[in-house]
N, C-alpha and C positions, 0 to 999 in steps of 0.2 A: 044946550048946544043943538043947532038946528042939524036937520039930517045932510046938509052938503058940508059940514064942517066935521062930522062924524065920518062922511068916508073918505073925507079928504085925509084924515091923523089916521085912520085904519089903512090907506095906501100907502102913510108915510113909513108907520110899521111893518106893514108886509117887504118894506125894498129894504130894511134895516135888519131884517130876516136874513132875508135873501145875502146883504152883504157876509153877516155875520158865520152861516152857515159854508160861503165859498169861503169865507180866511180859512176856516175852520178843515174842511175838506184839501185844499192844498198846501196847508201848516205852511205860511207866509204871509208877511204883512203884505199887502195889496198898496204896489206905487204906483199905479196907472202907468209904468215906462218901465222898460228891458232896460237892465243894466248891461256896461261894457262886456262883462263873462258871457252874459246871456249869449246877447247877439252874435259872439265869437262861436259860441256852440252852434246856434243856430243857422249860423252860415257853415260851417263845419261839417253840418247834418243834412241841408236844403243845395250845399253847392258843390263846396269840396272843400278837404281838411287846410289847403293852403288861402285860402278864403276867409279863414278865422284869423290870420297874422294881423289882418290890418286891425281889427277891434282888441285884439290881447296882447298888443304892443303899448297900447296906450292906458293898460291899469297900472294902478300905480303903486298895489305892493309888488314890490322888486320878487321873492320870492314865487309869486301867484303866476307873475309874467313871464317868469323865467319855466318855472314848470309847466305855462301851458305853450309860449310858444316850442318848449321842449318835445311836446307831444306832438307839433306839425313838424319838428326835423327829425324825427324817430319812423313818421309815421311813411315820409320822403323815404327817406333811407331802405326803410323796410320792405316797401312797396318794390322798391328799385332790385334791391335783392332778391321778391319774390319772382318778379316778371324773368330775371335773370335764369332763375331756376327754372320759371314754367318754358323759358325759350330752353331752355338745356337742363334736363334733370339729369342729377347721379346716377350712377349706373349700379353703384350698388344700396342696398335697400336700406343698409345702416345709415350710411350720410343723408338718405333723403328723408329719413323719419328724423333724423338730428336735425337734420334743415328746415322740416316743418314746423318743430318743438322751437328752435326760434325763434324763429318768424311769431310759430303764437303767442309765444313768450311776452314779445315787445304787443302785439292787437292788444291779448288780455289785460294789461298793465296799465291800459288807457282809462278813468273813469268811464263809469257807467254810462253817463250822458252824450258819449261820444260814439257815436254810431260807424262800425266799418261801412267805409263804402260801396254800393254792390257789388261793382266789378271784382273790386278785393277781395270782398266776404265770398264770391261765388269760386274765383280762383283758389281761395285758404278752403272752402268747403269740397272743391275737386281733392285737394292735396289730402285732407284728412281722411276723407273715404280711399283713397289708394294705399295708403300706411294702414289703413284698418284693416283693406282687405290682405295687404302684406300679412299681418299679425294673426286677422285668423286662419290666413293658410299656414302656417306655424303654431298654431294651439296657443295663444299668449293673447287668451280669452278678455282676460284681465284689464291688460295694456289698450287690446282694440277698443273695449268699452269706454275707457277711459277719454279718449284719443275722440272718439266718434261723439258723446256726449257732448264734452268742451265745446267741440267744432260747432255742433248741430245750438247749443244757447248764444253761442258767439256770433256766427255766420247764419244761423237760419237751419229751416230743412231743405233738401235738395231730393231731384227724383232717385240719388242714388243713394243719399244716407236712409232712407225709410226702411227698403230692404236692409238694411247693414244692421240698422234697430231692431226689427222683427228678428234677423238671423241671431244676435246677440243674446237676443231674449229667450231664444229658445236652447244656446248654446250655455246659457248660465243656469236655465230650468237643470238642463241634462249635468249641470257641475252638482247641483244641489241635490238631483236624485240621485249622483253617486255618492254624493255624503254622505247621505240617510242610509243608504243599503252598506257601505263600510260600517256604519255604525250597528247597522244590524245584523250582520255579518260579528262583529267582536262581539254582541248582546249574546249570539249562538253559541259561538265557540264556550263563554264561561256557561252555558247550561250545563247541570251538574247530571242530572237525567238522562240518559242516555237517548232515550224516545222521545224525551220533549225536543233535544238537540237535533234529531233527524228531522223533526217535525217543522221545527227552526229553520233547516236549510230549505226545508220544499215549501216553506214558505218567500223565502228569498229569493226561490226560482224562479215561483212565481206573480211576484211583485216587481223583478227587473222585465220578465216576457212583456206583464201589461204597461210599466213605463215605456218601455222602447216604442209599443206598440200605440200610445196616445202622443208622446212626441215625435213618431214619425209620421204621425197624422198629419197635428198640428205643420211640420216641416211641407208636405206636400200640398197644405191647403193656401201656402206662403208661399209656392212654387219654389220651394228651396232646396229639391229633393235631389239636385245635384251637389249642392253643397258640400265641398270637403269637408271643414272642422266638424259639420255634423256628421254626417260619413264616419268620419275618424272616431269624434267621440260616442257613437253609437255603438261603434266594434268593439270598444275597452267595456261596453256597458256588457255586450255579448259575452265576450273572452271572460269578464268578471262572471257572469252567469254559468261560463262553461269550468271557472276552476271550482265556483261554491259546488257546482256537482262533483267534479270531481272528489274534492276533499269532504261532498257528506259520502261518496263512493269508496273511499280512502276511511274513514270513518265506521262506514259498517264493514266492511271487511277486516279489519283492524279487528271488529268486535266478533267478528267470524272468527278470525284467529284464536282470539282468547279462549274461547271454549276449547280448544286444544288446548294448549298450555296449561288450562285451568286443571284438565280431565289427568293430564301428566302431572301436574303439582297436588293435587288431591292425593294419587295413587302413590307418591314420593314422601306423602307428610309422614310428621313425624311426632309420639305425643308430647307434649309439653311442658315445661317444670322441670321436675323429678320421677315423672311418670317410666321416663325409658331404663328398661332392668329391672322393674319393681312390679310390672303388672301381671296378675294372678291369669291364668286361664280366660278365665272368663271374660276380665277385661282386655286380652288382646281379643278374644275372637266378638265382643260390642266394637273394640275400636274398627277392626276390619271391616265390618259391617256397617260401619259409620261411614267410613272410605266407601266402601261398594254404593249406597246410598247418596254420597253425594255426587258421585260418578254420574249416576243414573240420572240426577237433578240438572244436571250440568248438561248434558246430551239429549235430555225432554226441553230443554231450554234455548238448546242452539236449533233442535229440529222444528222449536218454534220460530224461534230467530229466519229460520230458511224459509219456513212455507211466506213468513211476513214478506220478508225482501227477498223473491227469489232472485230479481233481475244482477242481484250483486254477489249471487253463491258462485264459490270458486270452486267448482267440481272436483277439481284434483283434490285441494287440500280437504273437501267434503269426503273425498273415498281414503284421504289417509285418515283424518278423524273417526269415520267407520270402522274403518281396520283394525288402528291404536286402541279403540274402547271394548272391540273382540277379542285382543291380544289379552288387551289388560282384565276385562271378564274370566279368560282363562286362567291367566296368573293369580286372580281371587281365590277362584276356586280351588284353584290347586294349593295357596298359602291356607286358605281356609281346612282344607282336607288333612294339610299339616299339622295345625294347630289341634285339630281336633282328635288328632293321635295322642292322644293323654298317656297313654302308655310309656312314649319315648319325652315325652317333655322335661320329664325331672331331672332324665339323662343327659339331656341335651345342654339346659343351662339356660340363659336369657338370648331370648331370640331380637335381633337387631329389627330397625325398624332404618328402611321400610324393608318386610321380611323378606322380598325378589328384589332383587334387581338386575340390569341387562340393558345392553343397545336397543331393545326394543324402545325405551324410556330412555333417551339421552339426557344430557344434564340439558337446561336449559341455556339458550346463546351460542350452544356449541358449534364448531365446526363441521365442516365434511372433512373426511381424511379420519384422523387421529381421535372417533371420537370416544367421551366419556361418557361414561353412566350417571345415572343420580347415585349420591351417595346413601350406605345405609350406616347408620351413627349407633356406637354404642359408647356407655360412659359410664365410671362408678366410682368406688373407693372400695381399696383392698386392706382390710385389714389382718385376714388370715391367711386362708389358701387362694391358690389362684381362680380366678374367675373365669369360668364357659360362657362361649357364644354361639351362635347359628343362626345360621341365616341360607339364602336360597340364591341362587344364580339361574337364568334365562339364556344359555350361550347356545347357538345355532350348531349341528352339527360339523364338522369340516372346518370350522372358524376359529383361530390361533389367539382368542380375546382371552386378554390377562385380569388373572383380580388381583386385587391391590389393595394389601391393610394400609393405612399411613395411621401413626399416632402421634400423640403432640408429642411424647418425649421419648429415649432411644429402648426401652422396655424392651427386650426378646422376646417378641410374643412364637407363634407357631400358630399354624393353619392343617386340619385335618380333613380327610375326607370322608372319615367314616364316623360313627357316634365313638365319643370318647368315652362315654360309660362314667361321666362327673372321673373321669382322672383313671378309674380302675384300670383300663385296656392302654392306655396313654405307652407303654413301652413296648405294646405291641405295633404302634402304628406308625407309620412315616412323616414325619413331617413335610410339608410340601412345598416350602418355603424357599427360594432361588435365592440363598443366602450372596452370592457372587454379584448378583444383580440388583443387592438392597442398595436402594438410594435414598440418603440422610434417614429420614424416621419411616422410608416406605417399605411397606414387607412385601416385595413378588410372588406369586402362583401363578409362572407361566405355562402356556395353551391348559387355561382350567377346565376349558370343556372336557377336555380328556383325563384329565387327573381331578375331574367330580363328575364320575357316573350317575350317582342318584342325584345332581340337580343342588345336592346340599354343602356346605361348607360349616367348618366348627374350629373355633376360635378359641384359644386356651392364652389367658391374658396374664402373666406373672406379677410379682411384687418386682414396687420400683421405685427409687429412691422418694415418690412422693405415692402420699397414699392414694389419691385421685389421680383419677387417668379418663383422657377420652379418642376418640377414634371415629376411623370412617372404611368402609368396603366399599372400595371402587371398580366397574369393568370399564378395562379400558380396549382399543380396540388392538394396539399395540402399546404398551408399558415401553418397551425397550426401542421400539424407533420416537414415541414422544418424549423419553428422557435425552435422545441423543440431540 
């Protein structure tokens, strides 16, 4: 083969290339001629949609014809309707977002290939950008996004949808950074640690400061620093930052509290089991000691607690928990001084637990007015003679505070105020008992301050139709205005 026959069949394959590669690239057989459809589009798109009647009248499946000259009297119509609106819009904002939806309703509905025409697309692109900005000034974040997307692939971009974009983007940043901190906001709350959970909030504090403070950047570098929906959503970001302070503020004071309550439930407990009535000398005055000990635990603990977080110490309730643990220091020492009277103990019988009590030590939850003491418990089983108690009361002088046996079943106990001597002296002494004033199983010693000089009371517990018995010593502040 000579060389002008060899580039003659090498050109003739390069153009056979070339064909094969263009079918290949617009996935169509290649007819050298626009069909009917075509040209309909194409006039559709270069003139105007009523343009395309005359070529899409004359295909010839009936179905294809009918749906596309359907899309030139939809598109009539539509048009007609929108101009209507743009010469007179609704006055209120529902009908004219319902009117836009529409209108886009029937555009979107058009195949792909059929291009709105500017005017159109420029007038649907005004209408969407006014409903979006309706929507974000109403926080219906959502809806605007939606609204403004559609518009902007349909109709184009316009100088107004851009800003609308950028505002969006920043208004769904600031929806996503309020997720995240809800969500780490519930992570805090189930911290079981006390100091991890604090640690938790002041991290939260300081992760919404730096979001606000990179999305109001961003806002200002978009000139969108007037912006309501950001404006708005920026303050819920704030308000959220100002309540996790609060409730971690809510939180350590809460834990401030408890050291109170702890210091008064310590000095109220009571021992365990079968322990109470059965403990020898020696182990009331360890258990006491026990108490006095974790007092001290408890109150090294909160004045640690303080110096950490001073900016949340509630001074007042700081000078009553001083007070409370002075009070109750003294009342140790004075139960302790008791017990250690070895001499009267044998006499005395089982000493209740807890061995004082007094308004000083309110019950826990109580009221102001009428209140109660913690109670002090005694419990056993009688099987011979009757069973001693003792125990200690805390009544302020001049103060009409009543004590108050209750037991579980109607037993005639008595109440003395002097050593019974285990029974010996027993028909020397008075009983103290406001028998007039007993209500259901409760035994009265009204104004006890004064009918218990030494501080002490003693409990002589009879047999009763059941062998086991148990009980409680309450001061109350008034027994007889809280029964009425």
């Amino acid at each position: 083969m000579n060389k002008t026959k060899q580039l003659t069949y090498i050109g003739v394959l390069f153009l056979i290339l070339v064909f094969l590669v263009s079918c290949a690239t617009t996935g169509k057989k290649r007819t050298g001629k626009l069909t009917i459809l075509d040209k309909g589009i194409s006039a559709w798109n270069k003139q105007k949609p009523e343009a395309a009647r005359h070529y899409w009248s004359q295909l010839k499946d009936i179905k294809q014809r009918l749906a596309y000259i359907g899309y030139i009297d939809q598109y009539k119509k539509t048009t007609t309707d929108l101009d209507d609106i743009v010469a007179s819009p609704p006055k209120k904002e529902s009908k004219y977002l319902s009117a836009y939806r529409t209108l886009h309703k029937t555009y979107a509905s058009f195949p792909a290939t059929l291009i709105v025409p500017k005017k159109t697309a420029k007038k649907m692109a005004v209408m969407a950008s006014g409903r979006t900005r309706a929507l974000l000034d109403k926080n219906k974040i959502d809806m605007a996004q939606k609204i403004i997307t559609q518009a902007t692939e349909l109709y184009g971009q316009t100088k107004q949808t851009k800003p609308l974009l950028t505002e969006i983007e920043i208004l769904t940043e600031y929806k996503n950074t309020e997720k995240a901190i809800d969500s780490n906001i519930r992570k805090t709350r189930s911290i079981e640690n006390f100091y991890d959970k604090i640690d938790g909030y002041e991290r939260v504090i300081i992760s919404i400061r730096k979001d606000r403070e990179e999305l109001k950047k961003r806002a200002d570098d978009a000139d969108l620093e007037e912006s309501k929906p950001i404006a708005y959503i920026d303050s819920r970001l704030k308000k959220k930052s100002q309540r996790v302070r609060l409730e971690m503020k809510r939180t350590l004071r809460e834990r401030q509290y408890s050291f109170k309550d702890r210091i008064g439930e310590e000095f109220a407990r009571v021992p365990e089991g079968g322990k109470l009535g059965s403990m020898s000398l020696k182990e009331t005055l360890a258990f006491q000691k026990e108490i006095k000990s974790n007092i001290e635990t408890a109150y090294k603990e909160m004045e640690a607690f303080n110096r950490r977080y001073p900016s949340v110490i509630d001074k007042k309730m700081l000078r009553q928990v001083e007070a409370q643990k002075k009070t109750l220091d003294g009342k140790i020492a004075q139960v302790e001084r008791e017990i250690r009277t070895a001499r009267d103990i044998a006499s005395r019988g089982r000493p209740v637990f807890p061995l004082m009590i007094g308004l000083f030590n309110p019950e826990k939850g109580g009221k102001k007015g009428n209140k109660k003491s913690r109670p002090a418990h005694l419990r056993g089983t009688i099987k011979g003679n009757s069973h001693y108690w003792w125990g200690m009361v805390s009544i302020p002088k001049k103060k009409l505070n009543d004590l108050v046996i209750t037991m579980k079943d109607n037993r005639p106990i008595k109440v003395f105020g002097e050593n019974t001597k285990s029974g010996r002296r027993i028909k020397n002494l008075g009983d103290l008992v406001n028998r007039s004033y007993k209500t259901g199983y409760s035994w009265p010693v009204l104004n006890a301050g004064n009918q218990l000089p030494s501080g002490k009371y003693y409990i002589v517990v009879p047999k009763g139709t059941k062998l086991k018995y148990e009980g409680e010593a309450v001061i109350y502040s008034s027994f007889i205005t809280r029964m009425r």
